[in-house]
C-alpha positions in Angstrom: 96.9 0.5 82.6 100.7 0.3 83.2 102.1 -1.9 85.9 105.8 -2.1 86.8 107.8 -2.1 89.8 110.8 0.1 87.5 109.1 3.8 87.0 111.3 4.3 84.2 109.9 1.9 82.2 106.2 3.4 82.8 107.2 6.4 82.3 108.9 5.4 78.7 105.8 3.5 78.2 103.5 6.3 78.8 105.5 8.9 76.7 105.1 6.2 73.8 101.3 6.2 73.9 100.5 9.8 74.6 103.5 10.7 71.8 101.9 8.4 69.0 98.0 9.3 69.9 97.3 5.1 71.0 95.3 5.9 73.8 95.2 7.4 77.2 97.1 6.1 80.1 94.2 5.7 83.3 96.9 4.7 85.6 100.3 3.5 86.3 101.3 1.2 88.9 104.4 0.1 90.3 102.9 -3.0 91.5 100.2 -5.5 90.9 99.5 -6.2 95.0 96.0 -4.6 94.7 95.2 -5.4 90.9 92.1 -6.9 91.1 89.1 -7.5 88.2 87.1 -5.0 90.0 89.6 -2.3 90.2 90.0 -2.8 86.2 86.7 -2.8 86.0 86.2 0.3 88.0 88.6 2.1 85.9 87.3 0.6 82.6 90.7 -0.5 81.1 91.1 -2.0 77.8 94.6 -2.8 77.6 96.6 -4.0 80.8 100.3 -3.5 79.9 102.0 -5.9 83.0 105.6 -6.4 83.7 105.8 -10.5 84.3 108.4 -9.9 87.4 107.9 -8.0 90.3 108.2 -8.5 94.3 105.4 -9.5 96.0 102.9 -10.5 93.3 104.3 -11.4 90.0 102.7 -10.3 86.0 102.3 -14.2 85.9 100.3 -14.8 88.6 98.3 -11.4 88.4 97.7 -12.7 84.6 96.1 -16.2 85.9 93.8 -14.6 89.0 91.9 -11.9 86.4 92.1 -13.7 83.1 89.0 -15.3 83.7 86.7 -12.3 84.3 89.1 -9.6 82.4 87.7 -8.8 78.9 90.5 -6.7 77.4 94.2 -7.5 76.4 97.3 -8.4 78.2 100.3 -7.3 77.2 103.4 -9.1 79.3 106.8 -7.5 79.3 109.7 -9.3 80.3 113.6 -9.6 80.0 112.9 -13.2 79.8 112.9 -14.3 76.0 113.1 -18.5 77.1 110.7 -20.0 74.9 108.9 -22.1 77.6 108.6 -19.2 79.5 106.8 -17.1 77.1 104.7 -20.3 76.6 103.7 -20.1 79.8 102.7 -16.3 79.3 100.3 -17.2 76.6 99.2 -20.1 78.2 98.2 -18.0 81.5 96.2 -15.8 79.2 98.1 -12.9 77.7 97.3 -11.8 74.5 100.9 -10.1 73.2 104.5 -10.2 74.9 107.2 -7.3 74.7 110.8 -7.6 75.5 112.9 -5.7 77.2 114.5 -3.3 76.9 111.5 -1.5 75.9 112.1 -0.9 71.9 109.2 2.0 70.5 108.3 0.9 67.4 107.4 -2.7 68.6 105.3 -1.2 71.3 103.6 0.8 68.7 103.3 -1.5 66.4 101.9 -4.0 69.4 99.3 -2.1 70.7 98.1 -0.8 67.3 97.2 -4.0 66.4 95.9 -4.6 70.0 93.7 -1.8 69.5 92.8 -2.8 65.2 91.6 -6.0 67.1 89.3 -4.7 69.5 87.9 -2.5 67.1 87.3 -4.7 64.5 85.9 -7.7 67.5 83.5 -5.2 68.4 82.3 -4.4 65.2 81.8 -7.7 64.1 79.8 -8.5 67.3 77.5 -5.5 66.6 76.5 -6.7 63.5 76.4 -10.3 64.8 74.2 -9.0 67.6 71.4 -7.6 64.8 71.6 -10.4 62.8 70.6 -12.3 65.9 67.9 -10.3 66.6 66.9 -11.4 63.0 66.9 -14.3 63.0 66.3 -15.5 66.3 63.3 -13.3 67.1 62.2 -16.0 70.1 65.5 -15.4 71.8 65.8 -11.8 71.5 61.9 -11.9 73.2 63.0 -13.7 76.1 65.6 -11.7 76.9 63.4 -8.8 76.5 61.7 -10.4 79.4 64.6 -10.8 81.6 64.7 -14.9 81.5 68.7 -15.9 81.7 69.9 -18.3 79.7 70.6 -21.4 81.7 74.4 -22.4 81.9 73.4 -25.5 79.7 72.3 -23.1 77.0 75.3 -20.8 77.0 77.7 -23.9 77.3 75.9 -25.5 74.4 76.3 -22.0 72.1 80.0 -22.0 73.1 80.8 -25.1 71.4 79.0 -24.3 68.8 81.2 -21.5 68.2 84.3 -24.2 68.9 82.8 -26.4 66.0 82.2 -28.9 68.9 78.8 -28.9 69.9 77.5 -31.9 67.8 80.5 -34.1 68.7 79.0 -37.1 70.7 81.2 -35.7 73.7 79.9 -32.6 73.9 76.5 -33.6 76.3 79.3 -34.9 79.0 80.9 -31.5 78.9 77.3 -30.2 79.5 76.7 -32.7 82.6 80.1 -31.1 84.0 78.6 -27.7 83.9 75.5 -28.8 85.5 77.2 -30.6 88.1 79.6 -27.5 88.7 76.5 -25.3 89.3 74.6 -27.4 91.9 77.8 -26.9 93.5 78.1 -23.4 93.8 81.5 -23.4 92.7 83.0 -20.0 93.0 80.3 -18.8 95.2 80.9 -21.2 98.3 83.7 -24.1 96.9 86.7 -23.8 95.2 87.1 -25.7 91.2 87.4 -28.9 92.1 89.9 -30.9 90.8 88.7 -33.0 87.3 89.5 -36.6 89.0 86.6 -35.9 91.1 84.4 -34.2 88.3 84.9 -37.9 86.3 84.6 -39.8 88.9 81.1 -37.9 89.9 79.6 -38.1 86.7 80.7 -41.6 86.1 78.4 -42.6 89.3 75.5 -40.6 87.9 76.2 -42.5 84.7 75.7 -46.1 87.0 78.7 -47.7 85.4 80.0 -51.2 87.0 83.7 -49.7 87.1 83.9 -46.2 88.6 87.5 -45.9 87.9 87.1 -47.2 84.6 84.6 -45.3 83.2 86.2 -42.2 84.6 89.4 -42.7 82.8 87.3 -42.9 79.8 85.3 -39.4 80.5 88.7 -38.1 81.2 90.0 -39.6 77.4 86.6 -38.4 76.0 86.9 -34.8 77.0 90.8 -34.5 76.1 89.4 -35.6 72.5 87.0 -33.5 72.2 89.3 -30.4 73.5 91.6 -31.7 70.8 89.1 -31.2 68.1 87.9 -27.6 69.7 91.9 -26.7 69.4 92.4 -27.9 65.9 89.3 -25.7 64.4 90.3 -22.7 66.1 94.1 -23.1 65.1 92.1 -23.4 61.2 90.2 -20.2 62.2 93.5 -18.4 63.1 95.8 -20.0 59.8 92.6 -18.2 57.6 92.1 -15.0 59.8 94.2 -13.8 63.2 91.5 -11.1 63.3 88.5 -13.7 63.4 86.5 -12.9 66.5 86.0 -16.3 67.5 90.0 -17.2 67.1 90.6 -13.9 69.7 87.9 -14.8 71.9 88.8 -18.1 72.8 92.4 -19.2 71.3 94.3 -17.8 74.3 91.6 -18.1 77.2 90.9 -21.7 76.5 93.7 -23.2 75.5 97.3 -22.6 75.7 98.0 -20.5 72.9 101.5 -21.7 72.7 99.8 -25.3 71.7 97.5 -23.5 69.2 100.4 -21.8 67.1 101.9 -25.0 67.0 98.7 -26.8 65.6 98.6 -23.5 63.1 102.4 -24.7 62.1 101.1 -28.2 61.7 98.3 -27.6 59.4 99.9 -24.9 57.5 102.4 -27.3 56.6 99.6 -29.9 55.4 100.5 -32.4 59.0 97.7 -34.2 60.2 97.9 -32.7 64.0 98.0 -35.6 66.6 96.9 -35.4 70.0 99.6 -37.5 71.6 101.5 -34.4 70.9 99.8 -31.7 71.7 99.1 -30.7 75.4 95.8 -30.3 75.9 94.7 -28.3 79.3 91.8 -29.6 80.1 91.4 -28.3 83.9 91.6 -24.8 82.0 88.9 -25.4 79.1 86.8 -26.4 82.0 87.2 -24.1 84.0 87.2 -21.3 81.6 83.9 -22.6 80.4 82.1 -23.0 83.5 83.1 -19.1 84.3 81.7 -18.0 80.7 78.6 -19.8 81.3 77.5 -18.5 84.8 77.8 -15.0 83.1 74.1 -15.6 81.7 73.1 -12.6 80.7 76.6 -11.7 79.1 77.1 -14.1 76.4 
């Protein structure tokens, strides 16, 4: 899917794609007013090509209100080539950014690779999926007999797959979830904000100092977010391809922050959380979403 308020630019786009055999072109919009994850859904796109400024609704806004739900890539096209700008692309979720004006062999070259990746993720998740069925024959049963997993049981294999589930933190993070679902958050509430989150679970917790002990939960999960960040960006410095380093560098993090661990460790730093800028309201969020999905992950 193209969207773009300049028609020359989708058509340009198009013309690229049909010329050089890289897909097929569902629909073209000239803007993102109606985009919504059903509509992508309903039209079962892989790759969302999305200009970042338009009237009305912006790319970067659309970006943040499907990213959540959305399972293909983003691409972002913009004019704009400021560095914290483009940070905020990746950190809103998109996966690749093109600048304009449009140049063909970079969008070839992009979406090529989009598409490499989404082959190979796939693959490597089929064969993941029957070794699982392997090896986990008690799983695979109770699956067979409809039972979801709970959100505590698709949290806890989700830091697993961050390298984070046997950190001491982790069982807070689980306690968030829990909390999250009692309150039917996205069905009835909005996310609430993560000073109310601490200061919930610190009362469950029957501290003497509320306050206190929610600072610390707050310091706790930042940590442990901070770890989560640093093995992905190891992931991505051994393998960009790595499912687990697409799945999750960009969706639960900022991926601007990530490539700058990569740079760090590459270089043989020690990465330090006092500078790095850890979202946590996102890897929360992101994660509670995931999990309600229980018969998806």
């Amino acid at each position: 899917m193209i969207v773009d308020d300049d028609k020359a630019v989708c058509t340009m786009l198009q013309d690229i794609i049909e010329d050089y055999e890289l897909g097929e072109v569902v629909v073209a919009l000239d803007n993102a007013v109606s985009l919504d994850n059903k509509f992508l859904r309903l039209k079962k796109i892989d790759i969302l090509i999305i200009d970042m400024l338009m009237p009305v609704r912006d790319g970067m806004q659309t970006v943040k209100d499907i990213k959540g739900d959305f399972k293909g890539k983003i691409i972002m096209l913009s004019q704009v080539e400021n560095k914290e700008m483009v940070g905020k692309a990746y950190a809103a979720g998109v996966d690749y950014y093109i600048t304009k004006p449009i140049n063909r062999n970079e969008v070839v070259g992009v979406i090529r690779a989009v598409s490499e990746h989404t082959c190979l993720k796939n693959f490597v998740d089929n064969i993941r999926m029957g070794l699982h069925t392997v090896y986990n024959p008690e799983e695979v049963k109770r699956n067979s007999e409809n039972r979801p997993f709970s959100i505590v049981e698709n949290g806890r294999f989700i830091l697993k797959n961050m390298g984070i589930d046997s950190e001491a933190n982790s069982q807070e993070i689980l306690l968030m979830l829990q909390q999250l679902e009692q309150d039917k958050i996205g069905e009835i509430e909005e996310f609430p904000s993560l000073k109310s989150i601490f200061s919930r679970l610190a009362l469950e917790k029957k501290g003497k100092d509320v306050q206190k002990d929610s600072k610390a939960i707050e310091q706790r999960l930042r940590r442990t977010i901070f770890q989560a960040m640093v093995n992905i960006a190891s992931i991505g410095i051994v393998d960009l391809t790595n499912p687990k380093f697409d799945d999750y560098a960009s969706r639960y993090f900022d991926l601007a922050e990530v490539y700058a661990l990569m740079r760090s460790l590459k270089q043989g730093e020690k990465p330090q959380i006092t500078q790095t800028h850890i979202n946590s309201k996102k890897f929360l969020r992101t994660l509670y979403i995931e999990c309600s999905k229980r018969d998806e992950i």
